[in-house]
Biopython code that builds the backbone (N, CA, C, O; Angstrom):
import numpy as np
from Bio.PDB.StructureBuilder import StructureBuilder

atoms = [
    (1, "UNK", "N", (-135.131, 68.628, -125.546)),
    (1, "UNK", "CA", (-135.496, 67.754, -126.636)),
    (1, "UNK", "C", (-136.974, 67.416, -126.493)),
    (1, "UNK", "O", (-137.402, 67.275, -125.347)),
    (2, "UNK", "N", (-137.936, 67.244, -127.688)),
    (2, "UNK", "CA", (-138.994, 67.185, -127.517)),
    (2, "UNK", "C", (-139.469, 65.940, -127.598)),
    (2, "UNK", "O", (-140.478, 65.532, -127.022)),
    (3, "UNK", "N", (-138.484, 65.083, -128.582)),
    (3, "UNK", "CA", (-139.248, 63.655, -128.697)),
    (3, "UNK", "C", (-137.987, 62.787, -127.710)),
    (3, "UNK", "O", (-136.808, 62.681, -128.049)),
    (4, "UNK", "N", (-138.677, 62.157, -126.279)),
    (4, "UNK", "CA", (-137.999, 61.432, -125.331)),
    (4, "UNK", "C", (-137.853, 60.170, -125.578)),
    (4, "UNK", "O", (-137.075, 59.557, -124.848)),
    (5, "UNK", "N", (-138.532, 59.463, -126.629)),
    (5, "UNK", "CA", (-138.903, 58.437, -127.090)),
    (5, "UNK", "C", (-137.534, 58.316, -127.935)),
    (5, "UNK", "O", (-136.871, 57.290, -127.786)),
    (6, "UNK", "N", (-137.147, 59.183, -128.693)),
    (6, "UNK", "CA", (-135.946, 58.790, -129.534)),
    (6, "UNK", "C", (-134.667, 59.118, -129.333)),
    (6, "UNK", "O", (-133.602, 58.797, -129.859)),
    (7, "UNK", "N", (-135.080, 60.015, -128.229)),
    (7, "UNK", "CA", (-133.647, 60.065, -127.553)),
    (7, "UNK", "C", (-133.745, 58.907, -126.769)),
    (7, "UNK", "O", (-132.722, 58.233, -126.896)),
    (8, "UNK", "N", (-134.480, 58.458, -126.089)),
    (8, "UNK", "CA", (-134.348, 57.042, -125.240)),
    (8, "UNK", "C", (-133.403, 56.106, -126.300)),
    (8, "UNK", "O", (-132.346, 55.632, -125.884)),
    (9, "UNK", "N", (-133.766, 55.918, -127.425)),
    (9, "UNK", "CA", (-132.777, 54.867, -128.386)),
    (9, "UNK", "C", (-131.416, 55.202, -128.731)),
    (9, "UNK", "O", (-130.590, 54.328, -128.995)),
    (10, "UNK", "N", (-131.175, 56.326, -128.736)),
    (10, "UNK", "CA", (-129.900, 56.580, -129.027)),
    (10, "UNK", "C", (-128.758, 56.071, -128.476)),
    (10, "UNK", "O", (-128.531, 56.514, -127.349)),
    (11, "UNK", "N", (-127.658, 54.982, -129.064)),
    (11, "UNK", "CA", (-126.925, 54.667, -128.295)),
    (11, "UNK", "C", (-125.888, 55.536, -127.768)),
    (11, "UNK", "O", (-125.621, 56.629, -128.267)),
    (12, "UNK", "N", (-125.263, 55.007, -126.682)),
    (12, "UNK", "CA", (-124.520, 56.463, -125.731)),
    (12, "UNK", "C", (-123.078, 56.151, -126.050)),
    (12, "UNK", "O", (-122.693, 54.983, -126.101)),
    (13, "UNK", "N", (-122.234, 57.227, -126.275)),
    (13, "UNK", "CA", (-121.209, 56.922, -126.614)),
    (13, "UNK", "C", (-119.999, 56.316, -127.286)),
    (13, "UNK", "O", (-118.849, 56.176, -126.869)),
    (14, "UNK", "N", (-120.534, 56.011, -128.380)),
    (14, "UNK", "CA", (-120.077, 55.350, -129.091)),
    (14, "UNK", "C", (-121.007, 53.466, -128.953)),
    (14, "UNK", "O", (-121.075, 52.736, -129.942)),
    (15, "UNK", "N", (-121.484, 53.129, -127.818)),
    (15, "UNK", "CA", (-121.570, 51.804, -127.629)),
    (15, "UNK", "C", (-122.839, 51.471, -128.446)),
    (15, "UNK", "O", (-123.301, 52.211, -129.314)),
    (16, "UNK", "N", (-123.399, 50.173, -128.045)),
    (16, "UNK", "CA", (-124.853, 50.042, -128.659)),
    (16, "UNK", "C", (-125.972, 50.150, -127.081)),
    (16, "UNK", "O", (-127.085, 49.628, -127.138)),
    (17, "UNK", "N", (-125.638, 50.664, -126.138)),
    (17, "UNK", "CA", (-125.989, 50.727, -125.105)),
    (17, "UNK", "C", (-127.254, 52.143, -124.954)),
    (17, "UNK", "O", (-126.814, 53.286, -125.078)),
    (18, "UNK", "N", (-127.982, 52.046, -124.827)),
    (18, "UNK", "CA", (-128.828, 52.941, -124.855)),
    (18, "UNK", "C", (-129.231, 53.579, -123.657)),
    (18, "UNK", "O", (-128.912, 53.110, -122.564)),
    (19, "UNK", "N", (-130.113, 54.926, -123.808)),
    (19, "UNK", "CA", (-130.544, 55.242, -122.480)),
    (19, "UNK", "C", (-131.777, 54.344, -121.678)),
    (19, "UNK", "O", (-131.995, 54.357, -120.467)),
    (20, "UNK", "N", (-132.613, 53.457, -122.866)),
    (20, "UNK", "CA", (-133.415, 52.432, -122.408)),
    (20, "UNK", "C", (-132.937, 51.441, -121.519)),
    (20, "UNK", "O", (-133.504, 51.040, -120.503)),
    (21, "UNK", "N", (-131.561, 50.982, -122.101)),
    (21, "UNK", "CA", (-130.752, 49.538, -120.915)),
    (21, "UNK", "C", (-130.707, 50.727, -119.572)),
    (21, "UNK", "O", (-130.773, 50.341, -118.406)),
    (22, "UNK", "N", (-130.642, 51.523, -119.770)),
    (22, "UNK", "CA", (-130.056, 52.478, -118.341)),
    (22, "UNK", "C", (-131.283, 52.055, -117.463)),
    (22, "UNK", "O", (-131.216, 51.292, -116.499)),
    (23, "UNK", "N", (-132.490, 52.705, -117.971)),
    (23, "UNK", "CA", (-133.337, 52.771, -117.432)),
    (23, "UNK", "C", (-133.835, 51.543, -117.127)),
    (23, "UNK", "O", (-134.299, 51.292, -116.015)),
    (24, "UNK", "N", (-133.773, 50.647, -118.137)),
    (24, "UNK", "CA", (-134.095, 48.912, -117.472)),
    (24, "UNK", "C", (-133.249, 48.274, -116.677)),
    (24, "UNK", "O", (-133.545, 47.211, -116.130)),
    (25, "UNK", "N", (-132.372, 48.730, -116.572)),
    (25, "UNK", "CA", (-131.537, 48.307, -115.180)),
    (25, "UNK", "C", (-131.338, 49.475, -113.541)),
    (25, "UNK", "O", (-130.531, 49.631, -112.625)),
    (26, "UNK", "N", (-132.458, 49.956, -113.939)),
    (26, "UNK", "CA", (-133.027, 50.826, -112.616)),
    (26, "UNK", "C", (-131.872, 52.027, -112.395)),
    (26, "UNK", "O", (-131.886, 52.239, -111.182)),
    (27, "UNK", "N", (-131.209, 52.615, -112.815)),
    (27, "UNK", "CA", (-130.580, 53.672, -113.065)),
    (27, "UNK", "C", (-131.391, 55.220, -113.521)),
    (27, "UNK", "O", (-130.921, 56.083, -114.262)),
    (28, "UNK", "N", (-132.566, 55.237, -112.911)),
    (28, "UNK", "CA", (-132.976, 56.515, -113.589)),
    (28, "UNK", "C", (-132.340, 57.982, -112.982)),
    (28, "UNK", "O", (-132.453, 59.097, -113.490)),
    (29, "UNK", "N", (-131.548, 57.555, -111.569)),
    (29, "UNK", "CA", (-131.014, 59.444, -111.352)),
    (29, "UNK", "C", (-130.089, 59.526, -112.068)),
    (29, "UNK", "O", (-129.981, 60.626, -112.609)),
    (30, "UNK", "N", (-129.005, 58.463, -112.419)),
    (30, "UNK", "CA", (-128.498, 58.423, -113.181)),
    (30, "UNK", "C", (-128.579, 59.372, -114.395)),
    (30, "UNK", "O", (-128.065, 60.451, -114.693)),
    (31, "UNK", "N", (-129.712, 58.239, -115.149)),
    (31, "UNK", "CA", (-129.632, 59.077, -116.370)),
    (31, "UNK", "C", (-130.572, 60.621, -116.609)),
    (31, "UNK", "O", (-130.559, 61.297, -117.638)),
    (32, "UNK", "N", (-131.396, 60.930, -115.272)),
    (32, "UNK", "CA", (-131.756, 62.216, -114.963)),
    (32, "UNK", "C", (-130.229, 63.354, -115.113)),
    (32, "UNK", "O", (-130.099, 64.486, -115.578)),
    (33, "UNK", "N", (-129.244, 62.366, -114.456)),
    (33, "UNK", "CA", (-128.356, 63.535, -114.278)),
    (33, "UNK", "C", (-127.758, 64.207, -115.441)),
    (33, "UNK", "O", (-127.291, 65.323, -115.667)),
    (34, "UNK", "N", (-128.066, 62.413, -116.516)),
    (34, "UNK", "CA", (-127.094, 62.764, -118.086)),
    (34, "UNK", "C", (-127.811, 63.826, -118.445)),
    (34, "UNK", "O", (-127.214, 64.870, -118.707)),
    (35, "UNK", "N", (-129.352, 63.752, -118.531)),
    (35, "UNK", "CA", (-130.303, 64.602, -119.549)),
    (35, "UNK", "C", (-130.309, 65.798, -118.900)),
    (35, "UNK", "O", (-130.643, 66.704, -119.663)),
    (36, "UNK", "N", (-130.000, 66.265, -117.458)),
    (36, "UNK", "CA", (-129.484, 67.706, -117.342)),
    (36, "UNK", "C", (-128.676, 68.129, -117.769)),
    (36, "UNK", "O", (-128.707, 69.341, -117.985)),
    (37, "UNK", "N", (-127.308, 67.217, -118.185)),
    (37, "UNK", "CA", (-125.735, 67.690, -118.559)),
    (37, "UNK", "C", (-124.929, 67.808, -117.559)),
    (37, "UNK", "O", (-124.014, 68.631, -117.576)),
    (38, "UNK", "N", (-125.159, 66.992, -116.536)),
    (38, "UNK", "CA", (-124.167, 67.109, -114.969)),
    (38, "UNK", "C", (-123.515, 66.177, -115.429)),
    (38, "UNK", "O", (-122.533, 66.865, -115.706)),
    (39, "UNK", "N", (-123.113, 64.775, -115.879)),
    (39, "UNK", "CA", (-122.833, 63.776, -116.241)),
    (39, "UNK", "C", (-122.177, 63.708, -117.806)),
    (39, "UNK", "O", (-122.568, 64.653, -118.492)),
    (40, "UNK", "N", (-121.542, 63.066, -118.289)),
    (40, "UNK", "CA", (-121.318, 62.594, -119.737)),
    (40, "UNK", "C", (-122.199, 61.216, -119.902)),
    (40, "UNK", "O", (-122.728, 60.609, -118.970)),
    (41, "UNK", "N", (-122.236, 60.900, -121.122)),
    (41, "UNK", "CA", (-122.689, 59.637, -121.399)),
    (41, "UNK", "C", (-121.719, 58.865, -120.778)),
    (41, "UNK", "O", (-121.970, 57.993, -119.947)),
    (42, "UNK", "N", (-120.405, 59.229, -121.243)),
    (42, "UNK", "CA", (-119.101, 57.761, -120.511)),
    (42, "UNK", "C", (-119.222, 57.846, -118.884)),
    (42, "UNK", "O", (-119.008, 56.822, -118.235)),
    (43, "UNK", "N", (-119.598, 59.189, -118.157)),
    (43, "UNK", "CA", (-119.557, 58.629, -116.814)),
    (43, "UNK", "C", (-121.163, 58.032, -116.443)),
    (43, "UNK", "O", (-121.449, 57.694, -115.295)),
    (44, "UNK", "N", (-121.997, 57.968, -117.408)),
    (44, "UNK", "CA", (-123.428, 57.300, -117.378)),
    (44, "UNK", "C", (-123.207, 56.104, -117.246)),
    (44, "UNK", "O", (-123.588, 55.503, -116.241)),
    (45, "UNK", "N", (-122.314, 55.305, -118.580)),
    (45, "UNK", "CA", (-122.019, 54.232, -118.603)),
    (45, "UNK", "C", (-121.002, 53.394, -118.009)),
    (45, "UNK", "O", (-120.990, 52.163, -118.029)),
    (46, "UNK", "N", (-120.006, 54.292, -117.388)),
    (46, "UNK", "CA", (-119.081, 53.631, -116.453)),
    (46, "UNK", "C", (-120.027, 53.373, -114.882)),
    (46, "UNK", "O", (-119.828, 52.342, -114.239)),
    (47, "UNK", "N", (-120.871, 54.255, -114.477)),
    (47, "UNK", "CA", (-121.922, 53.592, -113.240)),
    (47, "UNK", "C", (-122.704, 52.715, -113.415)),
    (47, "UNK", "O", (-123.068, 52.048, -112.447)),
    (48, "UNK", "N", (-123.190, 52.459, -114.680)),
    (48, "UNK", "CA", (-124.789, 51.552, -115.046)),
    (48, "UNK", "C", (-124.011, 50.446, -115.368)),
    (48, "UNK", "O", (-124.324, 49.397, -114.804)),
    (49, "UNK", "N", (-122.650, 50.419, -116.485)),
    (49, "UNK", "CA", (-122.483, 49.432, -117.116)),
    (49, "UNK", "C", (-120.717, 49.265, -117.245)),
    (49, "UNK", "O", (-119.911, 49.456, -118.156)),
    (50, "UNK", "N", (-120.620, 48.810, -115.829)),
    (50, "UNK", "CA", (-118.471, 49.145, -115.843)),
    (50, "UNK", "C", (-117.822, 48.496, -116.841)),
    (50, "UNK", "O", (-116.630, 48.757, -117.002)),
    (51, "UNK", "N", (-118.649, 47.273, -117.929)),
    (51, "UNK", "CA", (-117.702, 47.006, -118.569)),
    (51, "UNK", "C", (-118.227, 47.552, -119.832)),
    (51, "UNK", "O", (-118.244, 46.591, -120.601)),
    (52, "UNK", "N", (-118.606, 48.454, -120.362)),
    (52, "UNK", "CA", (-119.222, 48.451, -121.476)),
    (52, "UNK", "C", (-118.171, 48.935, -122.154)),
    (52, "UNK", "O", (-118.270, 48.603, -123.336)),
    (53, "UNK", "N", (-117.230, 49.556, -121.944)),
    (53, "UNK", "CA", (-116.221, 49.636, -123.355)),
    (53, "UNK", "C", (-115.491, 48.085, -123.547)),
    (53, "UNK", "O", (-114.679, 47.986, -124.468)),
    (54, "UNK", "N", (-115.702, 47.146, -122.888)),
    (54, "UNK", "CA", (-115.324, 45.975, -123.526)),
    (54, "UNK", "C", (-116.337, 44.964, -123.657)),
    (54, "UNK", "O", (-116.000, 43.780, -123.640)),
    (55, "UNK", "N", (-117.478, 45.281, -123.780)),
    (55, "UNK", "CA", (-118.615, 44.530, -124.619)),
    (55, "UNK", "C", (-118.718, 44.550, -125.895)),
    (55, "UNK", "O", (-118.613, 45.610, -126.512)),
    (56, "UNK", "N", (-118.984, 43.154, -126.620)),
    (56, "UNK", "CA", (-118.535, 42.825, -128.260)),
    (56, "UNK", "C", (-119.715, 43.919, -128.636)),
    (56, "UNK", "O", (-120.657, 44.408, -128.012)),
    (57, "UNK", "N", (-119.219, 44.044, -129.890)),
    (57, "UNK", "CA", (-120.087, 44.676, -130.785)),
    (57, "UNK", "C", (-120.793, 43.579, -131.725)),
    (57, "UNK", "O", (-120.358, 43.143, -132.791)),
    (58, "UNK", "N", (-121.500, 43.378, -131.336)),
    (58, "UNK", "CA", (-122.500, 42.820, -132.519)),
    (58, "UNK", "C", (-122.690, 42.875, -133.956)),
    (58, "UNK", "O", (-122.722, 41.928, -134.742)),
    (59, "UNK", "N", (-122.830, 44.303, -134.228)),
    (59, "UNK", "CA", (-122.820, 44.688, -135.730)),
    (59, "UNK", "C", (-121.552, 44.637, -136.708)),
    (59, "UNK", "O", (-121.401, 45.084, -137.845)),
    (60, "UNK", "N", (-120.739, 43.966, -135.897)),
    (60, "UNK", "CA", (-119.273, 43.837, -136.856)),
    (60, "UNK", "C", (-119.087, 42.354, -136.915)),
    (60, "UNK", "O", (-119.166, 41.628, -135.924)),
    (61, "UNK", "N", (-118.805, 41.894, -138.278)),
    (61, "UNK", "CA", (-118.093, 40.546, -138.258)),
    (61, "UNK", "C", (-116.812, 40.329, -139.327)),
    (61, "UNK", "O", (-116.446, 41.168, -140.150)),
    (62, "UNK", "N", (-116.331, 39.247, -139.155)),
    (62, "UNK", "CA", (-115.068, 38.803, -140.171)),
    (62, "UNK", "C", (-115.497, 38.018, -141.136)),
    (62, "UNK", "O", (-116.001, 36.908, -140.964)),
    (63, "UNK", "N", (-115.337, 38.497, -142.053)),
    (63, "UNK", "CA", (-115.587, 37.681, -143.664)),
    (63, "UNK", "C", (-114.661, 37.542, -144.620)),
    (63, "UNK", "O", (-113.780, 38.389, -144.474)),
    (64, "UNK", "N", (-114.493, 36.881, -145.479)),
    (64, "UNK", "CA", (-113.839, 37.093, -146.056)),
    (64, "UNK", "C", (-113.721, 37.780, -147.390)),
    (64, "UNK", "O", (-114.347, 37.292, -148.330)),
    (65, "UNK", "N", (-112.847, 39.067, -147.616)),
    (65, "UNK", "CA", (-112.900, 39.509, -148.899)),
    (65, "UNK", "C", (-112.816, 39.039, -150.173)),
    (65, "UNK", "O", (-112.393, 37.887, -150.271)),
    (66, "UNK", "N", (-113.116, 39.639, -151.228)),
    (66, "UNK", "CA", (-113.086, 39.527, -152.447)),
    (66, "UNK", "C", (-111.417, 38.546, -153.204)),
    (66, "UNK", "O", (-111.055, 37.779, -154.096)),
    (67, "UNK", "N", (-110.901, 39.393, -151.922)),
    (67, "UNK", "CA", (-109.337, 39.140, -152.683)),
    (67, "UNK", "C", (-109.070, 38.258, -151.345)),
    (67, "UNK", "O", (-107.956, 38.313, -150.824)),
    (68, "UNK", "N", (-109.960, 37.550, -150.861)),
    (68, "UNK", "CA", (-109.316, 36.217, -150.203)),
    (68, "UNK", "C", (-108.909, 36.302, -148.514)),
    (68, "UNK", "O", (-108.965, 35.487, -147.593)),
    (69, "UNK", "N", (-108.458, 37.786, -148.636)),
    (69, "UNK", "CA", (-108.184, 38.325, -147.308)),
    (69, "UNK", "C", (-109.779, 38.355, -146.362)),
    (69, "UNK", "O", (-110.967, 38.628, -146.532)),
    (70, "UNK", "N", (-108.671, 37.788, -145.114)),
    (70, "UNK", "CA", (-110.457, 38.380, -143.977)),
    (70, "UNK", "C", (-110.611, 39.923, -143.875)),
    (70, "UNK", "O", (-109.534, 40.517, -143.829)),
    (71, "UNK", "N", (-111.669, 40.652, -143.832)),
    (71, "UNK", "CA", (-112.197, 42.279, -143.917)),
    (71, "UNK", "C", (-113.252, 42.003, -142.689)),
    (71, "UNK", "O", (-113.766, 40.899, -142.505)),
    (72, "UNK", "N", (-113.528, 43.262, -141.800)),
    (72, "UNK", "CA", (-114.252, 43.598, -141.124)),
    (72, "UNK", "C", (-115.213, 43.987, -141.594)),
    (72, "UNK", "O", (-114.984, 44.984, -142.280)),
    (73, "UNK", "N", (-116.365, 43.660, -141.576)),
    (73, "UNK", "CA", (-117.374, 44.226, -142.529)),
    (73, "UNK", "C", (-118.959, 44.516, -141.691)),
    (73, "UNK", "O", (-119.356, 43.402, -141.349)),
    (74, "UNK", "N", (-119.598, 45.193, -141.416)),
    (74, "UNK", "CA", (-121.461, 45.128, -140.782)),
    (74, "UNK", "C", (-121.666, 43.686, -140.976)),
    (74, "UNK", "O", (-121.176, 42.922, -141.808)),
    (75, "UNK", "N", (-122.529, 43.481, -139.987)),
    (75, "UNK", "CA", (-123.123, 42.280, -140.147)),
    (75, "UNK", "C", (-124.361, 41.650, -140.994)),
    (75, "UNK", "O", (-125.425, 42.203, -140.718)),
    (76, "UNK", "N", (-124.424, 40.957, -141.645)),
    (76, "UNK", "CA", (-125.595, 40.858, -142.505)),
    (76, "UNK", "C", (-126.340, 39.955, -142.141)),
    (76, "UNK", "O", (-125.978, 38.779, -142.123)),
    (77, "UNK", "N", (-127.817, 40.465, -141.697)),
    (77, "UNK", "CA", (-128.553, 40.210, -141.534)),
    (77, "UNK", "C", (-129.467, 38.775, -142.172)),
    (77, "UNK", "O", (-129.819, 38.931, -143.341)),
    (78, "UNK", "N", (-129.828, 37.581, -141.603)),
    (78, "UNK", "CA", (-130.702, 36.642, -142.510)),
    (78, "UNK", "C", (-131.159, 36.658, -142.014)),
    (78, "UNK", "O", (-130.971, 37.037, -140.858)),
    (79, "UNK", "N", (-132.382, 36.156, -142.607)),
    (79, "UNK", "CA", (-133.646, 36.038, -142.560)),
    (79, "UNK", "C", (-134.233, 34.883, -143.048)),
    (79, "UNK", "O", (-134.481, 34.635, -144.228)),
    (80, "UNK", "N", (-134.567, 33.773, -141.498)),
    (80, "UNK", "CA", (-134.954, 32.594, -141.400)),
    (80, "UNK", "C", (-136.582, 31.999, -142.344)),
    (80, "UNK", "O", (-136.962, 30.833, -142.245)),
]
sb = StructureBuilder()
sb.init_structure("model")
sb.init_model(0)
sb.init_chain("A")
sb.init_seg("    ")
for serial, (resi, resn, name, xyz) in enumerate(atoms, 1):
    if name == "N":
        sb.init_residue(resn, " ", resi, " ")
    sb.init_atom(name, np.array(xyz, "f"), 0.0, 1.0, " ", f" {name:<3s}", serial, name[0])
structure = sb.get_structure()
């Protein structure tokens, strides 16, 4: 890959966890090993970050629908 910069953002595995948190939490053979392909992202993130399949997601919230019912919906953004 040529641009390292945007693969650095990409979150890994489904999470919002990136290869940047990897690297800011001092994991770089780590993620040397992902960017050879010795590793998966999930065994990246099960060493750097053991709980990350049960860290909230942020970008999801409960609102309520049109028809009254609560819906899962992205989160919308304000702006103070």
């Amino acid at each position: 890959m040529s641009d390292v910069a945007s693969w650095m953002e990409i979150p890994l595995a489904g999470s919002e966890i990136t290869a940047i948190d990897i690297y800011s939490e001092g994991d770089a053979t780590g993620l040397l090993e992902y960017a050879a392909g010795h590793i998966t992202s999930e065994d990246l993130l099960d060493a750097s970050f053991p709980q990350w399949r049960v860290l909230p997601d942020d970008h999801l919230e409960v609102a309520m629908g049109d028809d009254g019912e609560p819906v899962i919906r992205l989160q919308v953004e304000t702006r103070e």
